[in-house]
C-alpha positions as CSV (number, residue, x, y, z in Angstrom):
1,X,129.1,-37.2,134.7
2,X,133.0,-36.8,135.1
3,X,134.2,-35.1,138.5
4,X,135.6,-32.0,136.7
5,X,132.5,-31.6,134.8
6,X,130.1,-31.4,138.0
7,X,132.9,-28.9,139.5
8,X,132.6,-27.0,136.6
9,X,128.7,-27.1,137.2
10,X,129.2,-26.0,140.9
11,X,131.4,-23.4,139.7
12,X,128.6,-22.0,137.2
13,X,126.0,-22.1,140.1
14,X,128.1,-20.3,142.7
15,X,128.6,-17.2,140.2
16,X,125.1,-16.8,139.8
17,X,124.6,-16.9,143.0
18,X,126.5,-14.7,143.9
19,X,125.1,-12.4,141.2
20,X,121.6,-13.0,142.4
21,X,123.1,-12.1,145.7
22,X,124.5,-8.8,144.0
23,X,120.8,-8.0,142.6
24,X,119.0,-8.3,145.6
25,X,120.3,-4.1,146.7
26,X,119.0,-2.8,143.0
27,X,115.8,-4.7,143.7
28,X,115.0,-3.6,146.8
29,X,115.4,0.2,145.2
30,X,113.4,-0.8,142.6
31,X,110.5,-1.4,145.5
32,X,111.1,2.1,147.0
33,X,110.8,3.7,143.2
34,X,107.7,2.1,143.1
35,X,106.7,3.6,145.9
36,X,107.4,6.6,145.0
37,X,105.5,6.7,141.2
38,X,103.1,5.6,143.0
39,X,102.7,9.0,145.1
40,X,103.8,10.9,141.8
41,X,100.7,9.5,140.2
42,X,98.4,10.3,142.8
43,X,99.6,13.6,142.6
44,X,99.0,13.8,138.4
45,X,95.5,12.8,139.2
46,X,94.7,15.6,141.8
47,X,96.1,18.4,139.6
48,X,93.7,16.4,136.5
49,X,91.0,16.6,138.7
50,X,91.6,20.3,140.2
51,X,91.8,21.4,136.8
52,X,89.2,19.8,135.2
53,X,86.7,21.0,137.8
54,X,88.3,24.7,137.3
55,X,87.8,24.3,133.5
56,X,84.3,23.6,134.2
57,X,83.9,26.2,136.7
58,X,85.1,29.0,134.0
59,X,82.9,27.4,130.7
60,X,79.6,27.6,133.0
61,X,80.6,31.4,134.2
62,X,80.2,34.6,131.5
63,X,82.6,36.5,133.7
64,X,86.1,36.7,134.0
65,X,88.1,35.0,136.7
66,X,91.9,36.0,136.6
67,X,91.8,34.2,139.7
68,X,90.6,30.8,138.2
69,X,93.1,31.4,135.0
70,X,96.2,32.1,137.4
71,X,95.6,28.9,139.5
72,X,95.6,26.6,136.0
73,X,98.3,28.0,134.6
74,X,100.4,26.7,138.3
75,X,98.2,23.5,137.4
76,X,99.4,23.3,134.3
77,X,103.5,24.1,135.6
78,X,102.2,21.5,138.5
79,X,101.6,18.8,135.6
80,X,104.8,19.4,133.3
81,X,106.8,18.9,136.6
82,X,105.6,16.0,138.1
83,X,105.7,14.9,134.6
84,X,109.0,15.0,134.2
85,X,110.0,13.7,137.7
86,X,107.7,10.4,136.7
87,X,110.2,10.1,133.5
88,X,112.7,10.7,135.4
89,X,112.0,8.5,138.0
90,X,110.9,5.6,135.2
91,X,114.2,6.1,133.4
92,X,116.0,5.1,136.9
93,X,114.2,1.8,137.4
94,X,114.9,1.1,134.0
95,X,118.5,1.7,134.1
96,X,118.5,-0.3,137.9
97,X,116.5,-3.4,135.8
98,X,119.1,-2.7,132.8
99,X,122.1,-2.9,135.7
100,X,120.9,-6.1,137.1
101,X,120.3,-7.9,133.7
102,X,124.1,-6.9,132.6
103,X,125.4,-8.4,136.1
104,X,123.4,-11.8,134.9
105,X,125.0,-11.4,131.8
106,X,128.5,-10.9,133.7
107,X,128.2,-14.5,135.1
108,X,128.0,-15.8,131.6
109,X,130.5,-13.7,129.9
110,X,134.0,-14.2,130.0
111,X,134.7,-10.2,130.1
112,X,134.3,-8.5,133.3
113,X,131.1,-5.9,132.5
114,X,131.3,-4.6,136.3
115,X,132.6,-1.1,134.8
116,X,129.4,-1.2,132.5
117,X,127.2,-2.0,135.1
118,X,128.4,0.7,137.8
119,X,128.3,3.3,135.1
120,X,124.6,2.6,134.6
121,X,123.8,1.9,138.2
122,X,125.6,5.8,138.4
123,X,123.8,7.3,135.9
124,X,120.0,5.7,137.4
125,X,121.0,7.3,140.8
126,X,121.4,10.7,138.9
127,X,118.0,10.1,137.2
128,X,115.9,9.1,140.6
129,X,117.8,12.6,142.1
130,X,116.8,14.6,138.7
131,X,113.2,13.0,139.6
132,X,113.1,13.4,142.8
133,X,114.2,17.3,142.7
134,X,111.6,17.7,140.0
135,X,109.2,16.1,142.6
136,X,110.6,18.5,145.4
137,X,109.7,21.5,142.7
138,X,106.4,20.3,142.5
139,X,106.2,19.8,146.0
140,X,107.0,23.7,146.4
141,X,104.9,25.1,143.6
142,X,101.8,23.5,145.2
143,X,102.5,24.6,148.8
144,X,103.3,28.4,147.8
145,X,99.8,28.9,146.1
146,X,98.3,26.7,149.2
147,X,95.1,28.6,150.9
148,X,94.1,27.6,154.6
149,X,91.1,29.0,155.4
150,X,88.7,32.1,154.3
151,X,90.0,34.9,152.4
């Protein structure tokens, strides 16, 4: 091994760490996304459930129930918009994962790709608030039609 060629090598190593240094901010939203889907999906399984239970309540009764047939049609707006905010939400930790593989790939490419990378870091910040709004809809939706109490 020649002097300039274990330069070169400590060159190559303190880019990437550098970019691992970079990576750590993304990864560490990644975790909070998580976090998050994870309270989405809790959410798609209560309005499954609710609905499920309702469906069953309505097949075993003759009569009609507008009431029953009003509450799973907000079910069914419930699930199409915590549906959404899950893609939504997905589509941002995919574009942060996507962001931090490019900023690897920066370290190894001659071209400078931070343009490319702060464009999709931008546009998985606009996702996760397109998500998060949609969870916020949800949010609303379920609290307006929320009964404490006897009738």
């Amino acid at each position: 091994m020649t002097p300039e060629s274990i330069a070169q090598g400590a060159g190559r190593l303190d880019s990437v760490v550098h970019f691992i240094q970079l990576a750590i901010a993304p990864v560490f939203l990644l975790t909070a996304i998580g976090s998050i889907l994870g309270t989405m999906t809790n959410r798609v399984a209560r309005i499954v459930d609710r609905a499920r239970d309702l469906e069953r309540r309505l097949i075993d009764s003759a009569e009609e129930r507008a009431a029953e047939h009003r509450e799973l049609r907000l079910l069914a707006l419930r699930a199409r918009l915590i549906n959404m905010a899950i893609t939504f939400t997905v589509l941002s930790a995919l574009l942060i994962c996507l962001s931090i593989g490019v900023l690897f790939l920066d370290a190894y490419w001659q071209r400078s790709l931070t343009t490319v990378v702060a464009w999709i870091f931008g546009m998985s910040l606009v996702a996760l608030i397109a998500g998060l709004g949609l969870f916020l809809r949800e949010i609303y939706v379920a609290t307006a039609t929320l009964r404490i109490g006897s009738r």
